[in-house]
C-alpha positions as CSV (number, residue, x, y, z in Angstrom):
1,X,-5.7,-129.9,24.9
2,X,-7.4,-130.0,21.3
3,X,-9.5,-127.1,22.7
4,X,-6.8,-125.2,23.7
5,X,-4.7,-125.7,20.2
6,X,-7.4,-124.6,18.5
7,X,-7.7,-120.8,20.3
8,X,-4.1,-120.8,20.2
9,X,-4.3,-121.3,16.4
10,X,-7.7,-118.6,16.0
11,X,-6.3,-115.9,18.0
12,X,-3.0,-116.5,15.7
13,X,-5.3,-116.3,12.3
14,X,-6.9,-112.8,13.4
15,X,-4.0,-111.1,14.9
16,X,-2.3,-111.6,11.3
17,X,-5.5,-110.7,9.8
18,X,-5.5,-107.2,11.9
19,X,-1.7,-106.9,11.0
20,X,-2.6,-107.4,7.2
21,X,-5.6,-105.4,7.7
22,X,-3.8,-102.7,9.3
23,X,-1.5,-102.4,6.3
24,X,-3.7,-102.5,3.7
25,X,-5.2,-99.5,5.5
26,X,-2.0,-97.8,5.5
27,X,-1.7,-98.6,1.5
28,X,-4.7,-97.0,0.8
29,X,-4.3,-94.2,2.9
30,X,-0.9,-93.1,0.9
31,X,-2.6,-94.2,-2.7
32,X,-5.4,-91.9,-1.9
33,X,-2.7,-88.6,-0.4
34,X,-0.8,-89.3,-3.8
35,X,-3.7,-89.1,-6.0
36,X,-4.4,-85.6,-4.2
37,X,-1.3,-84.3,-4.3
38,X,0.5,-85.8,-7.5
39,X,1.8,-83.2,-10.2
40,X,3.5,-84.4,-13.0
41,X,5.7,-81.4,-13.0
42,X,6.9,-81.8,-9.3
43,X,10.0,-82.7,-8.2
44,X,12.9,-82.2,-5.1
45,X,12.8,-78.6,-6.0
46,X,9.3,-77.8,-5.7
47,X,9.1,-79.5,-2.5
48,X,11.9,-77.4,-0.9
49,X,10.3,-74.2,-2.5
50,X,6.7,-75.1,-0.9
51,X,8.4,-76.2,2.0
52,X,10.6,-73.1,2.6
53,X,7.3,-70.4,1.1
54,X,6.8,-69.4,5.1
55,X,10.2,-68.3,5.1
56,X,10.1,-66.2,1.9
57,X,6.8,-64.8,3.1
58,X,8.9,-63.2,6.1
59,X,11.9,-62.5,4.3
60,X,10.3,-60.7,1.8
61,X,7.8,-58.7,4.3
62,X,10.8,-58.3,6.7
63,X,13.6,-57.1,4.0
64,X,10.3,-54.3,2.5
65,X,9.7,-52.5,6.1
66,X,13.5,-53.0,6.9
67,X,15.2,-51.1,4.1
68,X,14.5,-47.7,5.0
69,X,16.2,-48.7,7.9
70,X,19.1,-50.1,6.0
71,X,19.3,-46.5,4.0
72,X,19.7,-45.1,7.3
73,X,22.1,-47.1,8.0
74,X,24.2,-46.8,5.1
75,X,24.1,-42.7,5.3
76,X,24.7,-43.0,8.9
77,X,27.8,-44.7,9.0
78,X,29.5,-43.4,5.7
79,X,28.6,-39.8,7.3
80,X,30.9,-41.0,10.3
81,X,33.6,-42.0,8.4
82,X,33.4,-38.9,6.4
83,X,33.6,-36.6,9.9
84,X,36.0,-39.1,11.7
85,X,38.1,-38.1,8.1
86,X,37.6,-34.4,8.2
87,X,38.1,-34.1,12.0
88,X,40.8,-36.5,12.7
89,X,42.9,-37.5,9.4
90,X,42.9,-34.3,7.3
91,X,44.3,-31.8,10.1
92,X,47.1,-34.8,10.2
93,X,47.6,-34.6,6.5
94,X,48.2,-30.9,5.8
95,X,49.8,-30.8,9.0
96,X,52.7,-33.6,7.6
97,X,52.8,-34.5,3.9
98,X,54.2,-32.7,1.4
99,X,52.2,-30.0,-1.0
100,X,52.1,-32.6,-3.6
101,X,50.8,-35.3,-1.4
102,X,48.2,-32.9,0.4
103,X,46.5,-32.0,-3.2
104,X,46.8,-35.9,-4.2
105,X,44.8,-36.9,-1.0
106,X,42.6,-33.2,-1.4
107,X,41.3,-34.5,-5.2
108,X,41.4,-37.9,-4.8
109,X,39.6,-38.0,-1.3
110,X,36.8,-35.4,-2.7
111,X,36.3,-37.0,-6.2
112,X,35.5,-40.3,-4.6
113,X,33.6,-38.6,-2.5
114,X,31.4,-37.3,-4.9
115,X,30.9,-40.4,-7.0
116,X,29.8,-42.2,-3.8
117,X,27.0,-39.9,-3.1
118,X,26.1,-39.3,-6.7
119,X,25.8,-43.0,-7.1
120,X,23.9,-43.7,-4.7
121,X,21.7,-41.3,-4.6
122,X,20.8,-42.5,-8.0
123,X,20.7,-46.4,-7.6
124,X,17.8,-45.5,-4.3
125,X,16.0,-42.8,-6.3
126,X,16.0,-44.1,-10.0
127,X,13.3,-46.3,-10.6
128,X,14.2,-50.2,-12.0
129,X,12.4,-50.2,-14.9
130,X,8.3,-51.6,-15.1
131,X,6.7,-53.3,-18.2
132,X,4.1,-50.2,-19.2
133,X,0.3,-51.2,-17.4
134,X,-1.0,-51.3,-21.6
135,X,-0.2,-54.4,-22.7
136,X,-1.5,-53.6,-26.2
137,X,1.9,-53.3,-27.9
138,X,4.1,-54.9,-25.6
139,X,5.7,-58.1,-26.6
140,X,6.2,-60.6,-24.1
141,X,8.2,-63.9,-24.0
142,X,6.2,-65.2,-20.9
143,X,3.4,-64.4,-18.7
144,X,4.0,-63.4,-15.1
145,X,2.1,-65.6,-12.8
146,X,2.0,-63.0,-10.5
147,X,0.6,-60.2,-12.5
148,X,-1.3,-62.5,-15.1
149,X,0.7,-60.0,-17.6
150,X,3.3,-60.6,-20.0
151,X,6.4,-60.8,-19.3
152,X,9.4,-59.4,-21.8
153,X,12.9,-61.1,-22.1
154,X,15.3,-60.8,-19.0
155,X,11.9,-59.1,-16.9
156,X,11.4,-61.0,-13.8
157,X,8.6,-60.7,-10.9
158,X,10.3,-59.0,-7.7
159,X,8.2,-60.5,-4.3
160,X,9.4,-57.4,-2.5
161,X,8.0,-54.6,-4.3
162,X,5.2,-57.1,-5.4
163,X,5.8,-55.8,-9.7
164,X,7.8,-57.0,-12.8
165,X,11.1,-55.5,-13.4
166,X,12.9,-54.7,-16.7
167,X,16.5,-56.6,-16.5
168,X,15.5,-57.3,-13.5
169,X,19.2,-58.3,-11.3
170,X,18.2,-58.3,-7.2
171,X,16.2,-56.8,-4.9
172,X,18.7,-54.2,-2.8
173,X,17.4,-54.1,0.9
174,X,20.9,-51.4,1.2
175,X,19.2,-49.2,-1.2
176,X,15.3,-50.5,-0.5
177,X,15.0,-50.8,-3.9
178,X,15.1,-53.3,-7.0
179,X,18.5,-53.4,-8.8
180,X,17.2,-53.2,-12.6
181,X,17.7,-52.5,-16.3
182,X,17.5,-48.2,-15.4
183,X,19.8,-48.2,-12.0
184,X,22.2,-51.5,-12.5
185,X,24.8,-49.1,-13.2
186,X,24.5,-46.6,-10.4
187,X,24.1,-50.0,-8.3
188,X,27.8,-51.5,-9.4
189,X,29.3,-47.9,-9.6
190,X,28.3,-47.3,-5.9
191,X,29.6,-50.9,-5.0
192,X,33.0,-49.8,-6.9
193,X,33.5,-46.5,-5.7
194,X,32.8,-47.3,-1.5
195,X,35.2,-50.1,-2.3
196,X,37.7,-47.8,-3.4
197,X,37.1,-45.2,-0.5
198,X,37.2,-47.6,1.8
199,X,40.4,-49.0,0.5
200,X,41.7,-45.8,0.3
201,X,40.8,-44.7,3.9
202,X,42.8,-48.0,5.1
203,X,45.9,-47.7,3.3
204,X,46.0,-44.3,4.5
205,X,45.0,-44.4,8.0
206,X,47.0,-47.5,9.0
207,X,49.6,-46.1,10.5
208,X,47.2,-43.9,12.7
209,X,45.4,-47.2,13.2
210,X,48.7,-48.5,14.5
211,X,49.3,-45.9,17.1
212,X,45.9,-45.7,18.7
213,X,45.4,-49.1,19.0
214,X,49.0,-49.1,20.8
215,X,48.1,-46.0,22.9
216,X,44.3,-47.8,24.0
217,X,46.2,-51.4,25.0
218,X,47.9,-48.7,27.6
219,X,44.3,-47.8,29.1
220,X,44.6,-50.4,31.3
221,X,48.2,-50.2,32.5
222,X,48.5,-49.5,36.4
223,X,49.3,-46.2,36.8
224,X,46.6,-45.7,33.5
225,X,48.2,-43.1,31.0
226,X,47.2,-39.7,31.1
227,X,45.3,-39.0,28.4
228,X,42.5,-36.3,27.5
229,X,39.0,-37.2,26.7
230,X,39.7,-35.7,23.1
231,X,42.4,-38.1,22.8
232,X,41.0,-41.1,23.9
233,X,38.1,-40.0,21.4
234,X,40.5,-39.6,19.0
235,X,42.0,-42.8,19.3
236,X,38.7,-44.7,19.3
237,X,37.5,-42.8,16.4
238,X,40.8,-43.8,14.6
239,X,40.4,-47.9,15.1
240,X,36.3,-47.7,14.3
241,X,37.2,-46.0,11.0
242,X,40.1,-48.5,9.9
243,X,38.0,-51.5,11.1
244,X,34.7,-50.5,9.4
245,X,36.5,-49.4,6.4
246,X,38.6,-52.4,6.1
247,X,35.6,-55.2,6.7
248,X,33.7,-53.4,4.3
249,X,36.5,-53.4,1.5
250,X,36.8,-57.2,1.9
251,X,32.9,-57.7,2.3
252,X,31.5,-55.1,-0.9
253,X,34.9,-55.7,-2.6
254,X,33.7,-59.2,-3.1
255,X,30.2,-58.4,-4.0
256,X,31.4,-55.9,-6.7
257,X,34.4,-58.2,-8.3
258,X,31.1,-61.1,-8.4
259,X,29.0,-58.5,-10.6
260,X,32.0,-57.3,-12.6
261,X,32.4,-61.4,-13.4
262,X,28.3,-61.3,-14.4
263,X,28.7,-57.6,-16.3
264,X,31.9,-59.5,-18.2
265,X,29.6,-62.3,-19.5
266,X,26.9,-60.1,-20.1
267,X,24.4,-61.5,-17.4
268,X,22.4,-60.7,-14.3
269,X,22.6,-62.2,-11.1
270,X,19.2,-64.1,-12.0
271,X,20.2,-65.2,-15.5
272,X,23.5,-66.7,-14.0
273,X,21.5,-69.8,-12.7
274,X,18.8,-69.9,-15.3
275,X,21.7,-70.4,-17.8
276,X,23.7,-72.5,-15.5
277,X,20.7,-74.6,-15.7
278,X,20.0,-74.3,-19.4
279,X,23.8,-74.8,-20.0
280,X,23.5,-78.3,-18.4
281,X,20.6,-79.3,-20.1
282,X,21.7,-78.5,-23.6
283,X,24.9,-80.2,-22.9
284,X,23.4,-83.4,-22.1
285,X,22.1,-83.0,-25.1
286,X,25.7,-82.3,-27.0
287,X,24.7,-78.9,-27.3
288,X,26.5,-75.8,-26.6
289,X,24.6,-72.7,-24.9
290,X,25.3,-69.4,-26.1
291,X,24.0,-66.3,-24.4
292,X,21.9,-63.9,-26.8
293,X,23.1,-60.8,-24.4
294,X,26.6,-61.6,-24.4
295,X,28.5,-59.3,-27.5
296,X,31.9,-59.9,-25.6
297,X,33.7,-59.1,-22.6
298,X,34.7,-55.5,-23.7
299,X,31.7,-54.5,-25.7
300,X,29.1,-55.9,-22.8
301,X,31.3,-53.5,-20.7
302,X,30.9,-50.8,-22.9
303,X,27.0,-51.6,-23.0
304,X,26.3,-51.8,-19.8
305,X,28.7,-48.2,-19.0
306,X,26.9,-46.5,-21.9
307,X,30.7,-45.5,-23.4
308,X,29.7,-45.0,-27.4
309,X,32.9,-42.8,-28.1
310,X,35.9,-43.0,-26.2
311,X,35.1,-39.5,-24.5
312,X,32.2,-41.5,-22.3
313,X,34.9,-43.0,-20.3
314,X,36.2,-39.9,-19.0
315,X,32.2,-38.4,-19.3
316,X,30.7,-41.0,-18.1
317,X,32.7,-43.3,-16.0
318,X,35.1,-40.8,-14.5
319,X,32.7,-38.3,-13.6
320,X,29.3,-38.0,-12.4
321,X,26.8,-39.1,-15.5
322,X,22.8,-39.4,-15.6
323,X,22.8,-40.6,-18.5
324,X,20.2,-43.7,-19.7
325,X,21.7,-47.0,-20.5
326,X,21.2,-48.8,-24.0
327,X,17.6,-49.9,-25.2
328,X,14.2,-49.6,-23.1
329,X,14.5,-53.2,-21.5
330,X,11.5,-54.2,-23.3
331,X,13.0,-55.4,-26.2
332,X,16.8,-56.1,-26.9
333,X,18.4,-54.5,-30.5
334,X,22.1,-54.6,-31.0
335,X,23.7,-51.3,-29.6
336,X,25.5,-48.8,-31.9
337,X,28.7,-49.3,-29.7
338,X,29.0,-52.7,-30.5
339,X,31.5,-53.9,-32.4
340,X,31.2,-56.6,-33.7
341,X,27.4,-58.8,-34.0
342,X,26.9,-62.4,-32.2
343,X,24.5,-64.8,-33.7
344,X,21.4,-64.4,-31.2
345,X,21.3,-68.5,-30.9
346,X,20.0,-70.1,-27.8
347,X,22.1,-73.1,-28.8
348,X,24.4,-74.5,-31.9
């Protein structure tokens, strides 16, 4: 009985010894994978970056062989609209409204028109802006870690097109280009003026949209209505056009009301979080932040638009304008159509 005790009480002592042993294995197993891996500087936000770097990788490859595609996409369907416009809606117009109407839809339709293409044309074929490859007199406030270069205020390092960019805002995969300090305002004036076509083409063609929806419900009436191919094509080509129109008011209108917000405060779409962040941290400190490239709403409108004399808005909003915007992007003087100067302070 003793003997028995006493192998009860051994195996006892060594299966807590391989427990204990087992742990202490475990301990020093995760003490030796933090002393590999530890970083001072690394926290929640660097693990989700690392952990979602695969997924950039084919974003970025993915959004670079995609955008000619998405060019082609863009041309394709605003050149149906335009047809479906000139085939369907105009013969309708001059065929029913008055004179007066007919030239107000005749200027109106064709202005916008103009500024669409004109626009966009630009934002695709302008380049962004690139810090110049001699570094010898350029001023940077930072070094790209991705060209080992510097780096001057508001540039940032696109993944797509693999460079810096001057002011840099987005990468575009609808134009397949960056969205920078030389094309930001073809960018928002395209975004502004398809919003206003397509609004336009809505409002007018609702009605139209009305009746051929009505008349295709009847396709499938027993007996089936008799109605030509050209008509049924007609009425197709009607509902496409208000549909696409309409979902891409509400979808771009959105996008361009969010820049106007970032042109108002004088901002990009990539310094809106870094001074989101910056804001935060100085008020924690009972600081207040204070943007450096903010002179105003109205004069970081007038900025951004290039207006210097109150002709510009008619010469350079209104109508088609290559002109270059303020400053090189390299460094960031007050401009002459500024009112009134802002203390350049980071914080008070």
């Amino acid at each position: 009985m003793r003997l028995l005790l006493k192998c009860l009480r051994l195996g006892r002592r060594r299966r807590f010894k391989l427990v204990w042993q087992a742990e202490q294995l475990w301990h020093y197993g995760h003490l030796c994978l933090r002393s590999l891996l530890y970083n001072s500087f690394t926290n929640s936000d660097v693990v989700l970056d690392s952990l979602f770097e695969p997924i950039y990788w084919l974003v970025d490859h993915v959004t670079r062989w995609f955008g000619v595609v998405f060019v082609a996409l863009v041309i394709g369907l605003t050149s149906s609209i335009v047809a479906i416009v000139y085939i369907c809606l105009l013969p309708l117009i001059l065929q029913t409204y008055t004179p007066a109407w007919i030239c107000w839809h005749l200027a109106y339709g064709h202005w916008n028109l103009i500024m669409i293409v004109f626009h966009y044309y630009k934002a695709i074929t302008t380049s962004p802006g690139h810090p110049p490859q001699a570094k010898n007199d350029l001023t940077g406030v930072s070094i790209c870690r991705k060209c080992i270069a510097p780096k001057p205020a508001r540039t940032h390092h696109c993944s797509i097109c693999n460079r810096c960019v001057l002011k840099m805002d987005h990468h575009c995969p609808w134009l397949n280009n960056c969205v920078g300090h030389y094309n930001h305002r073809y960018f928002f004036s395209f975004c502004l003026f398809m919003t206003m076509g397509c609004i336009y083409c809505s409002i007018s063609g609702w009605e139209m949209f009305r009746d051929a929806y009505a008349a295709i419900e009847t396709y499938y009436q027993t007996p089936p209505p008799t109605f030509s191919f050209h008509q049924r094509a007609f009425h197709k080509s009607v509902v496409y056009l208000w549909v696409l129109c309409s979902s891409v008011a509400l979808a771009l209108g959105a996008l361009t009301l969010w820049h106007a917000a970032l042109i108002t405060r004088g901002e990009t779409s990539i310094e809106r979080h870094i001074n989101r962040k910056e804001r935060q941290r100085l008020q924690k400190k009972g600081k207040v932040f204070r943007n450096p490239y903010s002179y105003g709403g109205w004069d970081n409108w007038k900025v951004f638009l290039g207006v210097d004399v109150p002709r510009h808005w008619l010469t350079r909003v209104l109508l088609p304008s290559p002109h270059l915007p303020h400053g090189t992007g390299l460094s960031w003087d007050l401009p002459p159509c500024v009112t009134q100067q802002r203390t350049p302070l980071l914080a008070i």
